[in-house]
N, C-alpha and C positions, 0 to 999 in steps of 0.2 A: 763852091766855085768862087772865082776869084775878079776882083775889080769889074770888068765890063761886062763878066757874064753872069754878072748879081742881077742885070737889068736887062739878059737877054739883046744887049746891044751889036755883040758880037758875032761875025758871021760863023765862026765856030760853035756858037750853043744853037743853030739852029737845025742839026738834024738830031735823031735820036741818036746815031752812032756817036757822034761827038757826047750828048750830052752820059751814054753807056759808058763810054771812057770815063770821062771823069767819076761817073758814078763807081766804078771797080776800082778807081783809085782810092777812095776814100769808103770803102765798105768793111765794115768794122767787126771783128769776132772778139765778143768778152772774155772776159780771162778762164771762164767755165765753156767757151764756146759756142757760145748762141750768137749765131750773126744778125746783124741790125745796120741798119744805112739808115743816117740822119745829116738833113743841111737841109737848107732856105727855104726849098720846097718843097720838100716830101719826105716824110717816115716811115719806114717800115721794119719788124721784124718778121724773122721766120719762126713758127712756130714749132710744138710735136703732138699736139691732137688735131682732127680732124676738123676743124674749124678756123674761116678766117674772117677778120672783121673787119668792113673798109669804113673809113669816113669821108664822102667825096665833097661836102661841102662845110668842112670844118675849117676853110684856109682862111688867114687873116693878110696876107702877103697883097699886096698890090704893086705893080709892076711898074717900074718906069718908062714911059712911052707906048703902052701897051691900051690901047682905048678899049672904054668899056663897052661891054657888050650891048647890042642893040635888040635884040630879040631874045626873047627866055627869062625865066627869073632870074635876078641878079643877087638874091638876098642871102650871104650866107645863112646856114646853119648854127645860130647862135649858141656860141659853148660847149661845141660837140667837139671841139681841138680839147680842152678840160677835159671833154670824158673818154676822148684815148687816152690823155696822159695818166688817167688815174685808171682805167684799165690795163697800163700797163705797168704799172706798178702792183695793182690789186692782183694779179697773176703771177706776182713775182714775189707772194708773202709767204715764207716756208708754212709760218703757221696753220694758214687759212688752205693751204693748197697742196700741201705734200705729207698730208696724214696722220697729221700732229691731232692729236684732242683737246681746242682750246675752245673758250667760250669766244665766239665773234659776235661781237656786244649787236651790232648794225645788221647782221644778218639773224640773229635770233637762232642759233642752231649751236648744240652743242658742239657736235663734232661736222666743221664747217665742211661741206666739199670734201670727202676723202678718198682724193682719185688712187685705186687699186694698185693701180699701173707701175706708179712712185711711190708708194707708202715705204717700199722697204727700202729706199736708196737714200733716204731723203733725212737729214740732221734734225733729231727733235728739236723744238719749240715749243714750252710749255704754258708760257707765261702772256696775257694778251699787251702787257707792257713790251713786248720782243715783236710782235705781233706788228709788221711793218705799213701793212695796209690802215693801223687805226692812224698812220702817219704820212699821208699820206702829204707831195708838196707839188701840187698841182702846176707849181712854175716852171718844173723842169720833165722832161720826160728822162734826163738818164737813171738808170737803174744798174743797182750790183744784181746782174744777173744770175739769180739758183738755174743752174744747167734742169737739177733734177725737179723744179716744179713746171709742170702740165701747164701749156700756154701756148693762146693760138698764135696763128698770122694775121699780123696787124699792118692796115696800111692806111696811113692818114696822109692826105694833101694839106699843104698848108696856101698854098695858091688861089685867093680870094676868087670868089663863085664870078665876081664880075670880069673876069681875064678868058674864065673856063668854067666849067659846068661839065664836072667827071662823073655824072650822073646822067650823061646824054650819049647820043652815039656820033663817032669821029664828026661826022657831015655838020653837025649843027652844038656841037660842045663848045667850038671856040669861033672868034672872026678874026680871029689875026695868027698867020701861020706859026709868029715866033712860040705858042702854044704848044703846035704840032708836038714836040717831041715830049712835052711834058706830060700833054695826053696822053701818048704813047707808052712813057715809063708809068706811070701808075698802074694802065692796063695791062702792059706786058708784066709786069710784078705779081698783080692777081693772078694771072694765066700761070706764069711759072710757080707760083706758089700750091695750083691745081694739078698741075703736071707732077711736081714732088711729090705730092700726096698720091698721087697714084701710081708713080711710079716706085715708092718707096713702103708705100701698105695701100698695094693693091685689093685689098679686102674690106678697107674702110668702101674705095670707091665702087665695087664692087657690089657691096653690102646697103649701098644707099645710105651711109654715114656722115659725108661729107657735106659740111655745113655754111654757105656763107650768108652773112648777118650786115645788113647794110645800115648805117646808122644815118639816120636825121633827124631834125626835129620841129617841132610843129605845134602851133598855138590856137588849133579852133577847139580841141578838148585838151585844155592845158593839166588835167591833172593824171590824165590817160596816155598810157603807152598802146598805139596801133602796131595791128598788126598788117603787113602790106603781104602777100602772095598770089594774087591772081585771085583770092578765093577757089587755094589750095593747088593751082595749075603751078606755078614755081617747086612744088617741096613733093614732086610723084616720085620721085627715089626712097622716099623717108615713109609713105605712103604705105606705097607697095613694099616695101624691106621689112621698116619696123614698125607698122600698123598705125593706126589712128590716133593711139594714147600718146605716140610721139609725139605727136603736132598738138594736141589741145587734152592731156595728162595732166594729172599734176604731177608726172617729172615730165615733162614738155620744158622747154624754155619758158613759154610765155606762161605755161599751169606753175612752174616756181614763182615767178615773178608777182600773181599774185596771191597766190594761198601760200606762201612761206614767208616771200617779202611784204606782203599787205601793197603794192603798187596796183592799182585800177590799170585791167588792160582791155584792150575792145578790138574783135570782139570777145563777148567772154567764153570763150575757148570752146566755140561748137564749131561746126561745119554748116557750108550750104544746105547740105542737105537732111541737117535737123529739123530744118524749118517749119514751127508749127503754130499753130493760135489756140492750142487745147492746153487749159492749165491744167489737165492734172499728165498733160506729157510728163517727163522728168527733165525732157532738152526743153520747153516752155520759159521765156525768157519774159517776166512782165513789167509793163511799161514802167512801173521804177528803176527799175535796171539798167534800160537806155540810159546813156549821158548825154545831157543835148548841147550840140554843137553850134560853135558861134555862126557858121555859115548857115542862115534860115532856109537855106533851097534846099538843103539837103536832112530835114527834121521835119518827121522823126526821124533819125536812123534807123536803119533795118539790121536786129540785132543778131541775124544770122551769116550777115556777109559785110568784108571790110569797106571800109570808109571809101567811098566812090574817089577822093582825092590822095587818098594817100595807099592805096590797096597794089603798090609796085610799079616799078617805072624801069629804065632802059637796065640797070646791073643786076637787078634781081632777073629779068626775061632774060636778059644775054645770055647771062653764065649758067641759068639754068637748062636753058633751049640746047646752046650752043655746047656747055661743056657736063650735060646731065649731074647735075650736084644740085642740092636744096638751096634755095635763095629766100631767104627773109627779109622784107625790109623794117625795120624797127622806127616808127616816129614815135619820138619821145618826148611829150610832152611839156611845154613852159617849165609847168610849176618845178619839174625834175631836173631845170635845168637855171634855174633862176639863181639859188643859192650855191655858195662853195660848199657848202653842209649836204644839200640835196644832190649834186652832180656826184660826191665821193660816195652818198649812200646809193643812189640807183648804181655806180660802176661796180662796188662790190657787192650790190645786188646781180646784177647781170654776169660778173665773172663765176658767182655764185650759184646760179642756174646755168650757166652756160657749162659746168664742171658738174655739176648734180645731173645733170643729160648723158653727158659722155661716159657718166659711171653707170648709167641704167640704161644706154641704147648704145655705148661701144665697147 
């Protein structure tokens, strides 16, 4: 957007439809075909498996004239713009992601992610020096996009948390209406990106396939990745569809992350209703195990159900409630986020589970 409506001054960026226009004008298809729209405030690709990931409080952007918020957390998500852009590059490595057999030194796995889907359309890469993800340059998100590697829908805000809060619902997200429409595209993005998916393989949605993954992050168990769903009320499509092992397997999302990645995630991949105090259960989780958290009102943890503060909030309930699809919310902890080193290896960890799922539940 140009001159006045960098700073939302203009009576033109204030509805959605204005700010739709311009977005169609500047909505971009790579030279393989993969559309993406990128500018000042927001990111997003479309993807082609059944999975989409948002970052709602990854923005660094602060707005001219736009007062900060008075009510709600204002703190972004520190780093979490870094681990779009290296997930979307980690998704876009022939090597790691369209069938090649190379060693992925950071994942540990000989033959990284070999989604079925694409193995046959997809240009060998043999060598991990080719291997674009160990290159990863976290300054930029543009990518030469492979059409034929498997890669979800990505939608990152970059519109600092203290303007808007894209993890709230309409009523209480923003206090100044020039917001409104920015709210709006973000969510209307996710929505259409739900509607394609189901209008387009209706079997994923169908099948209880369809995956969305909400990324934050969070520093009272800084070296743990939570897991947020309701305590399992967000992911009853995945439930009922593809059984138990989906959610808390080790091909689970969160069972890669840590029996293949070695990342500490919590809880450790049971159900509420494992819950037991008999050690010789097998679901028996003993007090070493817990991590204890910097918040003392809430320790011990209860190591059969998620973190009372971080256990899902308004996008995981929305989209789950409202458009029946699984909703995870993902808090990832400091330590995963502190270094340029750790933020590239949790993303190609994550792309990496997120592709070892879709090869063994779609």
């Amino acid at each position: 957007m140009s001159c006045k409506k960098n700073n939302c001054n203009s009576k033109s960026c204030n509805t959605l439809t204005d700010l739709k226009e311009e977005e169609s004008k500047k909505l971009i298809r790579s030279e393989d075909g993969v559309k993406f729209y990128d500018d000042e405030f927001i990111f997003y690709q479309e993807g082609n498996i059944p999975v989409i990931v948002t970052f709602p409080h990854s923005g660094k952007l602060k707005l001219k004239d736009i007062p900060i918020r008075k009510s709600g957390c204002i703190d972004p998500d520190w780093w979490t713009e870094d681990l779009a852009i290296c997930m979307i590059q980690a998704f876009n490595c022939i090597s790691c992601c369209c069938g090649c057999t190379v060693k992925d030194k950071d994942d540990n796995k000989a033959e990284c992610c070999k989604p079925s889907s694409s193995s046959s359309s997809c240009s060998p890469t043999t060598t991990s020096e080719e291997c674009s993800c160990c290159n990863i340059n976290i300054s930029s998100n543009k990518v030469d996009y492979k059409l034929e590697c498997p890669r979800p829908y990505i939608v990152y805000s970059k519109i600092h948390r203290e303007m808007c809060d894209f993890n709230r619902g309409e009523s209480s997200a923003f206090e100044d209406e020039r917001m409104k429409p920015h709210y709006q595209l973000y969510h209307d993005t996710i929505k259409s990106f739900i509607s394609k998916i189901k209008s387009e393989n209706p079997q994923y949605y169908n099948g209880g396939k369809v995956t969305l993954l909400d990324i934050h992050g969070q520093s009272d168990i800084p070296s743990h990745i939570l897991r947020g769903t309701k305590d399992t009320n967000t992911v009853k499509p995945m439930l009922k569809h593809l059984g138990n092992d989906s959610f808390i397997g080790e091909n689970s999302i969160f069972g890669y992350l840590l029996n293949v990645g070695g990342i500490d995630v919590f809880p450790l991949n049971n159900l509420p209703s494992d819950q037991t105090t008999d050690p010789t259960n097998p679901k028996y989780v003993p007090p070493n195990k817990i991590p204890h958290n910097k918040n003392e009102s809430y320790n011990p943890l209860n190591p059969y159900i998620e973190h009372p503060e971080f256990n899902g909030a308004f996008t995981v309930i929305n989209y789950s409630k409202n458009y029946t699809i699984n909703c995870i919310q993902v808090e990832i902890g400091y330590l995963w986020r502190s270094t340029i080193e750790n933020r590239i290896k949790f993303s190609r960890t994550l792309r990496s589970s997120i592709l070892n799922f879709i090869n063994n539940y779609v």
